[in-house]
Backbone bond lengths (Angstrom), bond angles and torsions (degrees), N, CA, C in turn:
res aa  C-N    CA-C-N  psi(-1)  N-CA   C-N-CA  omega(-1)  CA-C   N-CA-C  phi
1 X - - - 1.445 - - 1.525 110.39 -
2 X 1.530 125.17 -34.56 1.180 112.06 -178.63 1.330 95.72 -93.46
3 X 0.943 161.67 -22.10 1.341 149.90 167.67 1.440 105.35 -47.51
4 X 1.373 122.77 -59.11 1.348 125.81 172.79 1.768 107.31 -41.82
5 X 1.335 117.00 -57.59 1.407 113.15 -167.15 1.575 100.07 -64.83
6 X 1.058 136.26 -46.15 1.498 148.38 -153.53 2.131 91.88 -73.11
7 X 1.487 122.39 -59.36 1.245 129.49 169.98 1.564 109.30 -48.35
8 X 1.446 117.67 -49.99 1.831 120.14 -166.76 1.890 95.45 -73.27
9 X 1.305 110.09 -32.16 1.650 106.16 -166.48 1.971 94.25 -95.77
10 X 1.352 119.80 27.44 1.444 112.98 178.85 1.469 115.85 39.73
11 X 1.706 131.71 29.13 1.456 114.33 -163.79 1.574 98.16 -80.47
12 X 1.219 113.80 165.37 1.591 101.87 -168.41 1.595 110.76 -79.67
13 X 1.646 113.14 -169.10 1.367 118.95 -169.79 1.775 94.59 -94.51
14 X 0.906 156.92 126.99 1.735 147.72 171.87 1.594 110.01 -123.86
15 X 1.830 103.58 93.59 1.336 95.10 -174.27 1.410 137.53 -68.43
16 X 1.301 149.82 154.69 1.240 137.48 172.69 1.557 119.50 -48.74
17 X 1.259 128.00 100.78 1.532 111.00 -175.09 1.904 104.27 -133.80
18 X 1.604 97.88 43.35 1.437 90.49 168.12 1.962 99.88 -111.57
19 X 1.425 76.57 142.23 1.820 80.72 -161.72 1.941 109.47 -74.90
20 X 1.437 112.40 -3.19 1.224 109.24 -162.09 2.159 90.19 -92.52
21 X 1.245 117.36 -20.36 1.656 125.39 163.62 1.576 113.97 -67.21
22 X 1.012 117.15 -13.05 1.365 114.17 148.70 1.363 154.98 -68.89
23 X 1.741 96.89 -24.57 1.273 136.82 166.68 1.432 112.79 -76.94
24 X 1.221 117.28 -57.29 1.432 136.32 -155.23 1.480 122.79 -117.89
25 X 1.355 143.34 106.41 1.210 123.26 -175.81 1.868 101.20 -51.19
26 X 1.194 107.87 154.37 1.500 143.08 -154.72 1.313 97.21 -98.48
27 X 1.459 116.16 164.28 2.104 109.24 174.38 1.432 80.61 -96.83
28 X 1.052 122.44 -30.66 2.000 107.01 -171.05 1.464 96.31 -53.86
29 X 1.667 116.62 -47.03 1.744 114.84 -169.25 1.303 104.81 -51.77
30 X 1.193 123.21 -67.88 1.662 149.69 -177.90 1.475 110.86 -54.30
31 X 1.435 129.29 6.12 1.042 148.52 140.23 1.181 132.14 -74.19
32 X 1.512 118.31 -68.60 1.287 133.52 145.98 0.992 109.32 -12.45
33 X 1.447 119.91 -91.62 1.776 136.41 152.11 1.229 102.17 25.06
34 X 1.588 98.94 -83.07 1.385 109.80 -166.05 1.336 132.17 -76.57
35 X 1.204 122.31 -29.96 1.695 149.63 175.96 1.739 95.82 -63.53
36 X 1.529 130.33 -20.20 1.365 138.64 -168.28 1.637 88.47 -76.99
37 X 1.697 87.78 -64.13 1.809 106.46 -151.34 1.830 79.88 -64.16
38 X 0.738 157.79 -34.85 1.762 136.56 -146.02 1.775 89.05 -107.53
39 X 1.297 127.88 -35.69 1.732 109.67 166.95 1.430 113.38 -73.85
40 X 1.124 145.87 -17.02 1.154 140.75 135.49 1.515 136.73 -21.48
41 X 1.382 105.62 -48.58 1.571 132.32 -172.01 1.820 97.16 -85.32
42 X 1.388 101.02 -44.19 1.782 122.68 -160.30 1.740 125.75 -132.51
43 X 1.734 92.78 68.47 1.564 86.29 -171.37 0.837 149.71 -47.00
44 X 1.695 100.20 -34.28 1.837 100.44 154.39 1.529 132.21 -78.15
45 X 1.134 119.78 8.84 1.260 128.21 157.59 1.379 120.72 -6.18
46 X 1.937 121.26 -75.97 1.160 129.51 144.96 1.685 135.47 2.71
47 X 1.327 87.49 -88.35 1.578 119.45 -169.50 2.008 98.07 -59.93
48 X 1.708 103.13 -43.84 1.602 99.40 176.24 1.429 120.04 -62.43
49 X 1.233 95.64 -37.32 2.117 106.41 169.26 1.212 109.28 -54.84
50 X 1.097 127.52 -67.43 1.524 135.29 -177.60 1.385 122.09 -56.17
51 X 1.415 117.97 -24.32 1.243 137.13 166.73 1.600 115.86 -55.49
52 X 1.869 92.67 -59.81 1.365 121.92 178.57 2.028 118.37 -38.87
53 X 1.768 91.21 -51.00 1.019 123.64 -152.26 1.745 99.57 -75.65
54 X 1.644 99.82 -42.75 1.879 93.84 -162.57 1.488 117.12 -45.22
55 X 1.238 122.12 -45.22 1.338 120.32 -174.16 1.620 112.32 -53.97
56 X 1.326 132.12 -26.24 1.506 143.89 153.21 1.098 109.95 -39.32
57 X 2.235 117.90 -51.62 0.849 107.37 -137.79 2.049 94.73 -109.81
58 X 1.509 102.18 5.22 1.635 104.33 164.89 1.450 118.44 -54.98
59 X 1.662 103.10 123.27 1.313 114.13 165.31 1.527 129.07 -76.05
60 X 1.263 97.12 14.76 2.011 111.22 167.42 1.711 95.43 -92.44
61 X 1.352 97.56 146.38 1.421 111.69 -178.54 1.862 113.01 -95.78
């Protein structure tokens, strides 16, 4: 689902290029991780974030 929102809103691709995340799982990874295991449990999970989120994401000031 956020892939979908991130593709429909064109945000760009920004690859991982810090070399010490290569070594080490990352908190972004271990996020992921976790954001998997809790839409799993809670399908709308997603859609409630994004919900959560629009008023953040209004371009009125």
């Amino acid at each position: 689902m956020t892939r979908a929102f991130a593709r429909d809103a064109g945000l760009p691709i920004i690859p991982d290029s810090c070399p010490a995340c290569f070594t080490a799982p990352s908190q972004r990874a271990q996020m992921k991780q976790l954001l998997a295991m809790q839409e799993r449990q809670n399908k709308h999970l997603f859609p409630n974030i994004l919900h959560a989120m629009r008023p953040l994401m209004d371009e009125t000031p």
